[in-house]
C-alpha positions as CSV (number, residue, x, y, z in Angstrom):
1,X,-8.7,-14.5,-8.0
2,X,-5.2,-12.9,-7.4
3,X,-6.1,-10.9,-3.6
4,X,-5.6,-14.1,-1.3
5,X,-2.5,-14.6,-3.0
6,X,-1.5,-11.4,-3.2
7,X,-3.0,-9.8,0.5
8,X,0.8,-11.3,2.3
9,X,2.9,-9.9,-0.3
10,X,1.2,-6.3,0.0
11,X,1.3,-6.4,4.0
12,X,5.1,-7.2,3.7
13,X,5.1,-4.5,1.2
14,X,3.8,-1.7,3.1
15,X,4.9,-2.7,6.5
16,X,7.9,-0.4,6.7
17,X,5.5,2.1,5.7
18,X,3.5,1.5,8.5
19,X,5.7,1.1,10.5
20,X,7.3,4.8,9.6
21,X,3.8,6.7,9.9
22,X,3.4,4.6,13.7
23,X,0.0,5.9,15.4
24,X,0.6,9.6,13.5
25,X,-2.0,9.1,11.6
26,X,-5.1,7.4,12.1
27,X,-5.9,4.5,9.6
28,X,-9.4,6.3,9.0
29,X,-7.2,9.5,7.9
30,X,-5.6,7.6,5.3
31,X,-8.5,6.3,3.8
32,X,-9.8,10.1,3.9
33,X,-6.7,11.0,2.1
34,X,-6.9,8.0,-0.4
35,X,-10.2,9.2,-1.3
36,X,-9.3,12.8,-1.6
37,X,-6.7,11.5,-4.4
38,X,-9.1,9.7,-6.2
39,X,-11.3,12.7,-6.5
40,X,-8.1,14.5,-7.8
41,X,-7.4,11.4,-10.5
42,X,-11.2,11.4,-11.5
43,X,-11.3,15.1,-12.3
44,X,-8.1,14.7,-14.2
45,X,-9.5,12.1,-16.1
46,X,-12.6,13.7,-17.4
47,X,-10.2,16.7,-18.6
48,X,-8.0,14.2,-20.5
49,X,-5.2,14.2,-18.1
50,X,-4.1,10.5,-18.4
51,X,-0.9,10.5,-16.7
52,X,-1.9,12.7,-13.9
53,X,-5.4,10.5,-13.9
54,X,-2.8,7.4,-13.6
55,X,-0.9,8.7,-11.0
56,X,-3.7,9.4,-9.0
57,X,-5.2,6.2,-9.0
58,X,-1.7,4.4,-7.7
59,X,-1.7,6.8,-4.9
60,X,-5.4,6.0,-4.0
61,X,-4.3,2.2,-4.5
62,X,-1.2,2.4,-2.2
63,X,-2.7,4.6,0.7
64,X,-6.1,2.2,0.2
65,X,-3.5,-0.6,1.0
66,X,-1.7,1.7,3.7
67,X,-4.6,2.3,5.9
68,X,-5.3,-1.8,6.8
69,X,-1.9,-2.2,7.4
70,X,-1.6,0.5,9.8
71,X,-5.0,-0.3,11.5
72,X,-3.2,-4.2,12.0
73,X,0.0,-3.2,12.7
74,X,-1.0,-1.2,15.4
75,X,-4.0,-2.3,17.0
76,X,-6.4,0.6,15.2
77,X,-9.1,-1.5,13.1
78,X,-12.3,-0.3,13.6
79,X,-15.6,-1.6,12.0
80,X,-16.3,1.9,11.2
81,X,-12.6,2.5,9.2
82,X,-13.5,-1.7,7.5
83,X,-17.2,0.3,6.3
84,X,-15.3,3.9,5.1
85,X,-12.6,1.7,3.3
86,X,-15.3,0.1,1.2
87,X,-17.8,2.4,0.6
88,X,-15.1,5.2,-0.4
89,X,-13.8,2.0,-2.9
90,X,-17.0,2.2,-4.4
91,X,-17.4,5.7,-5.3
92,X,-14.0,5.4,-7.1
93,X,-14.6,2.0,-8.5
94,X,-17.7,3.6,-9.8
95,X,-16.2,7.5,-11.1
96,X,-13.1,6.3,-12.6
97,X,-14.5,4.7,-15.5
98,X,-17.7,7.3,-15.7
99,X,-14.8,9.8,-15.8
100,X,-13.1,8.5,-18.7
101,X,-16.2,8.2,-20.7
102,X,-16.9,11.8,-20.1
103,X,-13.6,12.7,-21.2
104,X,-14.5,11.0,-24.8
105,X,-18.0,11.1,-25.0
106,X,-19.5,8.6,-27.4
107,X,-23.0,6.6,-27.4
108,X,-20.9,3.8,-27.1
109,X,-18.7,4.6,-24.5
110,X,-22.0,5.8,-22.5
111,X,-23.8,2.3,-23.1
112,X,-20.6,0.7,-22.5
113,X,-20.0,1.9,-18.6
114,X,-23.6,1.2,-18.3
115,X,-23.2,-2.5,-18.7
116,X,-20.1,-2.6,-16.8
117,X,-21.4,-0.4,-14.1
118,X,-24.8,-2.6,-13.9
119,X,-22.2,-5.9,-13.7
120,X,-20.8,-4.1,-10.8
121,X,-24.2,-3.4,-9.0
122,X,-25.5,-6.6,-9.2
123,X,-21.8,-8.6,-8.2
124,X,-21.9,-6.7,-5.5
125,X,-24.9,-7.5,-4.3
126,X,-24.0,-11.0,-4.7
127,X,-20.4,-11.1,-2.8
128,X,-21.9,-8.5,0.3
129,X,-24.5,-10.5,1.3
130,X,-22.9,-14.2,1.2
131,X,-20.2,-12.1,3.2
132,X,-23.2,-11.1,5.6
133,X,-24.9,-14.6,5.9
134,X,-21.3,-16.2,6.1
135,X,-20.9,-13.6,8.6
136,X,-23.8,-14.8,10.4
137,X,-22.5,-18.4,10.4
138,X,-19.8,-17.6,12.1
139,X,-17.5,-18.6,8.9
140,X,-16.4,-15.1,8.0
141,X,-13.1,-13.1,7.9
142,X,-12.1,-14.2,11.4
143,X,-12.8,-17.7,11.7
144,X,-10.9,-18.2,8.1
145,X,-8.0,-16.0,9.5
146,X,-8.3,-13.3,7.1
147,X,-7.1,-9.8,7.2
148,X,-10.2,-8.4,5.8
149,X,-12.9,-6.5,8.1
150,X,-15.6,-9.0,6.3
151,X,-14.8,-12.0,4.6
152,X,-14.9,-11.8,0.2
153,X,-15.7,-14.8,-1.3
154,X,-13.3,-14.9,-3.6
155,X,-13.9,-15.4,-8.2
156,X,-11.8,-14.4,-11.2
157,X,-12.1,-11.0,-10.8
158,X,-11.4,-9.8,-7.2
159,X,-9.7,-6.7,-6.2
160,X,-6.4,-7.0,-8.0
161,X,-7.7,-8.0,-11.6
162,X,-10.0,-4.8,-11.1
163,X,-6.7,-2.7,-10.5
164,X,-4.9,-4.2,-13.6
165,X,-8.1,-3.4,-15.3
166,X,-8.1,0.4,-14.4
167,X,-5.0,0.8,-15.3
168,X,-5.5,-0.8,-19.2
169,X,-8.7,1.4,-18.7
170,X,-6.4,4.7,-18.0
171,X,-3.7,4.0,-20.4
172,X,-5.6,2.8,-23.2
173,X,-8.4,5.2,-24.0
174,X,-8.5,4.3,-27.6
175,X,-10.3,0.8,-26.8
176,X,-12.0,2.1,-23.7
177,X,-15.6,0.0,-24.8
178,X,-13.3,-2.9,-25.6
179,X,-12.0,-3.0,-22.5
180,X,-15.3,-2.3,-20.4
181,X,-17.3,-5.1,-22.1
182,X,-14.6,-7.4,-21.4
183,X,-14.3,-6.5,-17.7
184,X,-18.7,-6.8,-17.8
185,X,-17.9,-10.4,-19.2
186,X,-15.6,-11.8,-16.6
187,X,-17.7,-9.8,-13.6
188,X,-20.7,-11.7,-15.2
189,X,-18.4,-15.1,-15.0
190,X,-17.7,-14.2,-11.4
191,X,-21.2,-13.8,-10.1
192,X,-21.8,-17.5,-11.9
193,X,-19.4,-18.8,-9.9
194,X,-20.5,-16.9,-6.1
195,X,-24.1,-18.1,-7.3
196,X,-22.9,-21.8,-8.0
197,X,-20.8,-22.1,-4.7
198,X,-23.9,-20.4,-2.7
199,X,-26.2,-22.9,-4.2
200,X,-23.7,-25.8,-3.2
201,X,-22.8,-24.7,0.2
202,X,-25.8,-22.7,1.7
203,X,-28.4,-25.3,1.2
């Protein structure tokens, strides 16, 4: 809901960053290193590290944002760096919260991730392939001008309501199920709305 609005405001933000780093790095390093740091945050996580857990993610977050706006900035996007930022976005998506139910392991907390982890599966089934078939029809990323690899059909919970959730996730262990079952609920309200507009438009 929040990324088209947002996508600006976080280029301008980490332009002088990109700027400073220049062609030094390759944008398909910085996504190596983002993931590397969200290895560090997920291990730190299951042994009840919060902070350091927290941390990690925020430095996974900013150098996932750093790596596009080097690859623009300079004239280094690749369709292979556009498929290792997402599928390395996935892993973490995925081990975060696996990580913080391993760190308090309940039945609940276990059936919990399940559901929000089966939300996930299926939503993203749903977004990637009306991104592939608007793709196809020539209406994707580039012909809506946007500074995405693929185009993401947009809902209430995009990338930046998934951040805000990881961090309530992170910081507030205590109502970890609480929090997971409402994330499940609004993914769930998202895929309603991708399957209404697909039914609408794609006819």
């Amino acid at each position: 809901m929040l990324d088209n609005m947002l996508r600006g405001f976080k280029d301008r933000l980490l332009a002088s960053s990109a700027a400073f780093i220049g062609t030094r790095f390759h944008p398909i390093q910085i996504t190596l290193l983002a993931f590397f740091f969200g290895l560090i945050g997920i291990v730190a996580l299951t042994q009840q590290f919060y902070w350091v857990g927290f941390f990690m993610w925020w430095v996974n977050r900013f150098l996932d944002g750093l790596d596009g706006t080097v690859a623009r900035q300079h004239g280094l996007q690749t369709d292979l760096g556009g498929y290792l930022d997402i599928l390395f976005d996935f892993v973490i998506y995925a081990a975060f919260p696996i990580a913080l139910v391993i760190a308090e392991l309940t039945s609940a907390g276990c059936l919990a991730v399940i559901f929000l982890l089966a939300t996930f599966y299926v939503n993203a089934a749903s977004w990637m392939y009306l991104s592939a078939i608007l793709e196809k029809r020539a209406q994707g990323a580039k012909a809506q001008g946007e500074r995405t690899t693929i185009t993401m059909p947009g809902g209430l919970i995009t990338g930046a309501e998934t951040v805000l959730f990881y961090c309530a996730f992170i910081l507030f262990p205590a109502y970890l199920v609480q929090l997971y079952l409402l994330m499940a609920g609004l993914v769930i309200v998202t895929m309603i709305q991708r399957f209404v507009w697909a039914v609408r438009h794609l006819d």
